[in-house]
Structure formats: structure tokens, C-alpha cells
C-alpha positions in Angstrom: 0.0 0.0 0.0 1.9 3.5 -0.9 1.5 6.5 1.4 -0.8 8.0 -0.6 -3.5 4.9 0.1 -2.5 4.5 3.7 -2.9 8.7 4.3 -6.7 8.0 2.6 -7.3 5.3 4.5 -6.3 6.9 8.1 -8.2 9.5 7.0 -11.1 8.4 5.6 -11.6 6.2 8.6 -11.1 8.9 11.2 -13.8 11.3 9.5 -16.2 8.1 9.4 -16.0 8.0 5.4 -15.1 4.1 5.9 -17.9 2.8 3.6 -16.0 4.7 0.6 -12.9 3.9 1.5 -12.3 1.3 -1.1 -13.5 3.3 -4.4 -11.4 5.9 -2.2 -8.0 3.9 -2.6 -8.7 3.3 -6.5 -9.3 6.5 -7.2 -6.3 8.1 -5.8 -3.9 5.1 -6.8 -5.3 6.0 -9.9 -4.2 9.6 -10.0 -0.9 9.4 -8.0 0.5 6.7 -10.6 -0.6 9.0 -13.2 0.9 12.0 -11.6 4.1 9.8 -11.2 4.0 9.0 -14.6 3.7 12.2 -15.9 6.2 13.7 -13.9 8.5 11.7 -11.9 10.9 9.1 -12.1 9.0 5.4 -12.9 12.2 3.1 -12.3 12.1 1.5 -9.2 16.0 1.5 -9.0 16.9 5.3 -10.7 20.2 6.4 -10.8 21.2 9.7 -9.0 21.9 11.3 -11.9 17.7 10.5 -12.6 16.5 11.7 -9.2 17.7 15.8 -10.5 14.3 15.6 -12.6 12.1 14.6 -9.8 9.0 16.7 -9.0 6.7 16.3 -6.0 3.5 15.6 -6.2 0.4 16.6 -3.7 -2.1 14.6 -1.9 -5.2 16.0 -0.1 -8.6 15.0 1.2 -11.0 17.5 1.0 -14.4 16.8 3.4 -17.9 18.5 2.4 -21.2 17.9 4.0 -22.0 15.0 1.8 -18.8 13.8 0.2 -15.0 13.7 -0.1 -13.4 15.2 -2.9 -10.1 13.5 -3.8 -6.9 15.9 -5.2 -3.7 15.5 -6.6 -1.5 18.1 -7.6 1.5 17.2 -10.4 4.2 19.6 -12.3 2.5 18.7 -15.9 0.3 21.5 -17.1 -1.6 19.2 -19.3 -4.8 18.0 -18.5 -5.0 14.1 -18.2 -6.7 11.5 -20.2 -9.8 10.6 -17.8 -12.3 9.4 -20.7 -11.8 5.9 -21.2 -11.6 6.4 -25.0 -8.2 9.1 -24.3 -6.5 6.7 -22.3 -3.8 4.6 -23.8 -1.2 1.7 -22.7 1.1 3.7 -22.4 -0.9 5.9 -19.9 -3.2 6.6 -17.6 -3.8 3.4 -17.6 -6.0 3.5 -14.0 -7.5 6.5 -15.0 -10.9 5.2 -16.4 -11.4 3.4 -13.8 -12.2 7.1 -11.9 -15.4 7.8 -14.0 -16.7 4.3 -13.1 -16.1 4.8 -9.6 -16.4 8.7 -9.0 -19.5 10.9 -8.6 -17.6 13.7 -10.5 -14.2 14.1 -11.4 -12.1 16.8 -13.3 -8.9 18.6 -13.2 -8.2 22.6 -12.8 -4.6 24.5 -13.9 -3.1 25.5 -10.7 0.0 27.3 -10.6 3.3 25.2 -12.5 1.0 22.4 -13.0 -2.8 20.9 -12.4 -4.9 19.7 -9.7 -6.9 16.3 -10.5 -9.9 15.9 -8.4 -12.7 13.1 -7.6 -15.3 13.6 -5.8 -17.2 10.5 -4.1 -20.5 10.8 -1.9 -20.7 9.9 1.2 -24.2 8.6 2.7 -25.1 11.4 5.4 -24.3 10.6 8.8 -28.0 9.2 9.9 -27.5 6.7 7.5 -23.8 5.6 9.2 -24.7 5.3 12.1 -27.0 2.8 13.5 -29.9 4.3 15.5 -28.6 4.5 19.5 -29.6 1.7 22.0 -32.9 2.2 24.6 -32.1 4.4 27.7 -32.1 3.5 30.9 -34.8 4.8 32.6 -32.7 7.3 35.4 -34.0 5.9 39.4 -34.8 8.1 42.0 -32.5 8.3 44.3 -33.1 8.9 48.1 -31.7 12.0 49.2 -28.4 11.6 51.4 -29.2 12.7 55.1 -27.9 16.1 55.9 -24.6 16.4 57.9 -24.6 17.2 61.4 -24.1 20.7 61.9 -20.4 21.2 63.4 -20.3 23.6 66.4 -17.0 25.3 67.8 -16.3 24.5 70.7 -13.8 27.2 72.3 -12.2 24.6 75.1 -10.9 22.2 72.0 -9.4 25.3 70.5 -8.5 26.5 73.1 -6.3 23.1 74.2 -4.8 22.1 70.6 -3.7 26.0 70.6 -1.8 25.0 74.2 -0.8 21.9 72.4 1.2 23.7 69.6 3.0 26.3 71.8 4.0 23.6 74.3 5.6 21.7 70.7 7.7 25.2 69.9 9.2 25.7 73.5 9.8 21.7 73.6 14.1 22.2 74.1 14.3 18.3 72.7 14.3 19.9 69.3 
């Protein structure tokens, strides 16, 4: 599982999106192979000399009321082959799979390069989660008896007081 799918998955799961998680993990190793493709290095073993063309590529999870919108940002300008009858052997070759699998999909021009976006819906949250369990009816509970009123008593005082002094003049000390 690349980063990309474990960083959806982690994600997806702690937003409670796990019932799209799967068309989740197509869908962007779908556009991060196509975004390495495009602009990285492919070889699994490059050479250093290979590594000087490297570009970075962005992953992000976007949340809306209803559904999770899915973008990857590459260096190429160009926009992708999505439509199943663009896309080639020699790439995109996971790309039609995001039409199949995707609500919407599309790709914008943003900055050096282009953002590829998914969008996948999400069933509202009172469809999620499963209605709550019968409450408890609460018991009433007997009032606890009131404390007994405390009352100073001046010769205890006056005694612990006699107590503490005797304690500072004691020479043992």
C-alpha cells in the first residue's frame, strides 16, 4: 500500500467516510501513478543522476457535507486523459477506472501544474450510524441525610492551641 493509500485510509476512517474507502483507494492510486508518470521518475532502482528531474506531487482530502473530494496536484500542465476512450497503454492506464467509480471528477490549472480531483459521496451521517440503544430509565435516588451541623467548641481550640505552643518551646528539638 503506498503512502498516498494508507494517508486515505487513516483518513477516511477517522472522518467516518469508511464505507468509501475502497473506491477511495482506486481513485487516488489512480491519480498518484498517473501524476508519477507524468512527472517523476517510474524506475524503481533510478540512478542519482535520474533523481535531478524529480517533481513532487500533492495529496489531499478535501471533506464536504456530503462527500469527499479527492486531489492530486503534479508539475505537468496538461490535462489528463480521464475518458476511457483518451486513455492509452502507455498511460493513464487506471485513469478510467475514476469515471466508473467517481460521482464527479475533473482537473483545474493550478500554478506550475494541475490539480486532478474526484469527488465520491458519502451517505449522510443518519445513515452511518446505527440508530442508538434504549435508555435507561434514570432511578430516583433517596436524598443523602444532611450532615450534622459542626459547632466550635472554644475549650478544644483552646487546648490544641496549648498543644502547639508547648511543641515550639519543647528544648528536645
Amino acid at each position: 500500500m503506498s503512502c498516498a493509500q494508507v494517508f486515505t485510509k487513516l483518513t477516511l476512517t477517522a472522518w467516518g467516510a469508511s464505507l468509501i474507502i475502497d473506491d477511495a483507494l482506486v481513485i487516488v492510486s489512480a491519480l498518484v501513478r498517473n501524476a508519477v508518470e507524468t512527472t517523476g521518475v517510474t524506475d524503481p532502482n533510478p540512478r542519482w543522476s535520474e533523481l535531478d528531474d524529480l517533481k513532487l506531487i500533492s495529496v489531499r482530502l478535501v471533506a464536504l457535507e456530503n462527500s469527499v473530494v479527492i486531489e492530486v496536484w503534479d508539475a505537468d500542465p496538461y490535462p489528463p486523459p480521464i475518458k476511457s476512450e483518451e486513455v492509452d497503454a502507455e498511460s493513464g492506464r487506471e485513469l478510467h477506472l475514476i469515471p466508473l467509480t467517481a460521482h464527479s471528477y475533473g482537473s483545474y490549472p493550478k500554478g506550475t501544474g494541475k490539480v486532478v480531483w474526484a469527488e465520491l459521496i458519502v451517505a449522510p451521517r443518519s445513515a452511518q450510524i446505527p440508530p442508538p440503544l434504549p435508555r435507561r430509565q434514570r432511578r430516583s435516588i433517596p436524598e443523602a441525610p444532611s450532615p450534622i451541623p459542626r459547632q466550635q467548641d472554644p475549650e478544644i481550640l483552646r487546648r490544641v492551641i496549648e498543644g502547639l505552643r508547648t511543641l515550639d518551646d519543647d528544648p528536645k528539638q
